[in-house]
C-alpha positions, 0 to 999 in steps of 0.5 A: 391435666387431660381436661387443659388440653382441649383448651389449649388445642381450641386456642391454638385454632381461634389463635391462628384465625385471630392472628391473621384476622387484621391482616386477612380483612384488609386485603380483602376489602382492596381485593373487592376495591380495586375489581369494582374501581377497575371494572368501572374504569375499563367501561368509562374507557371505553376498551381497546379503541384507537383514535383513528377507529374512533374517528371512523365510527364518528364519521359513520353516523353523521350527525343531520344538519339542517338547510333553510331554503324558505325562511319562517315568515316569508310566506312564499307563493307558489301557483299549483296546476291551472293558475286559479289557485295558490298555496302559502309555504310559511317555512322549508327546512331540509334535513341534510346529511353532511355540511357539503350538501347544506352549502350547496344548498345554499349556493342553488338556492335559485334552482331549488326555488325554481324545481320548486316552483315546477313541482307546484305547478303540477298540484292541485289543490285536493293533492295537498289538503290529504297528508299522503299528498303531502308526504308524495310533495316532500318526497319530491322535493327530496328527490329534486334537491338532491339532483340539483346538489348532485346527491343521487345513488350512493351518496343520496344518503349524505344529500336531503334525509327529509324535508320539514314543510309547513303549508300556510294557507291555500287560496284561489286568486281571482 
């Protein structure tokens, strides 16, 4: 008789594990579920935004647009300082912050055109065969645009962000 009761005290142990080892199992498989489904479901969600401060952080970073003012192709001419040369512009494209300023871009064309015209007429051909010359070129065209749309001070950040110029050829005419 004593060597049963060590059988029936280790069946009562293994017997309390083994009835609630199919209940025990289950939970804690949905436990790990359901933390992993909602963890990843708050993440998609994106947290505790409301529409309106959505909107607002959209509105911050404004996607650029882009404003052709020389179509590729034309080949325009501009005459640079002293007459006897001319350089060859295939294509100008600017980099704008909002639609506003590509409209007015648009609407100005013929004064963007004529800054333009003034800007190469102060050039000589050596200011635009080095690539300084030419980032100085595109700075002022960027900040002559941005006079004519009326972008300067604060708002120059919404006006021309950069300016994509593509330089064909320069020539002499005689």
């Amino acid at each position: 008789m004593p060597e049963e009761t060590p059988q029936v005290e280790e069946q009562k142990k293994g017997g309390l594990i083994a009835k609630f080892q199919p209940i025990l199992i289950p939970l804690v498989v949905s436990l790990v579920v359901t933390i992993v489904v909602s963890f990843v479901f708050l993440t998609m969600m994106g947290g505790n935004k409301t529409p309106a401060q959505t909107k607002e952080e959209d509105a911050k970073t404004a996607i650029p647009i882009k404003a052709v003012v020389i179509q590729t192709g034309t080949m325009t001419t501009f005459m640079l300082k002293g007459g006897r040369d001319v350089v060859v512009i295939d294509s100008l494209t600017l980099l704008v912050g909002t639609d506003r300023a590509r409209s007015l871009c648009g609407e100005k064309q013929d004064e963007i055109m004529d800054a333009l015209s003034v800007i190469f007429l102060s050039k000589e051909r050596t200011d635009l065969v080095t690539p300084a010359g030419v980032d100085l070129l595109k700075k002022q065209i960027r900040q002559a645009v941005n006079e004519i749309i009326g972008f300067t001070g604060e708002a120059e950040k919404d006006g021309v962000l950069n300016v994509y110029l593509y330089i064909k050829a320069i020539s002499s005419v005689q």
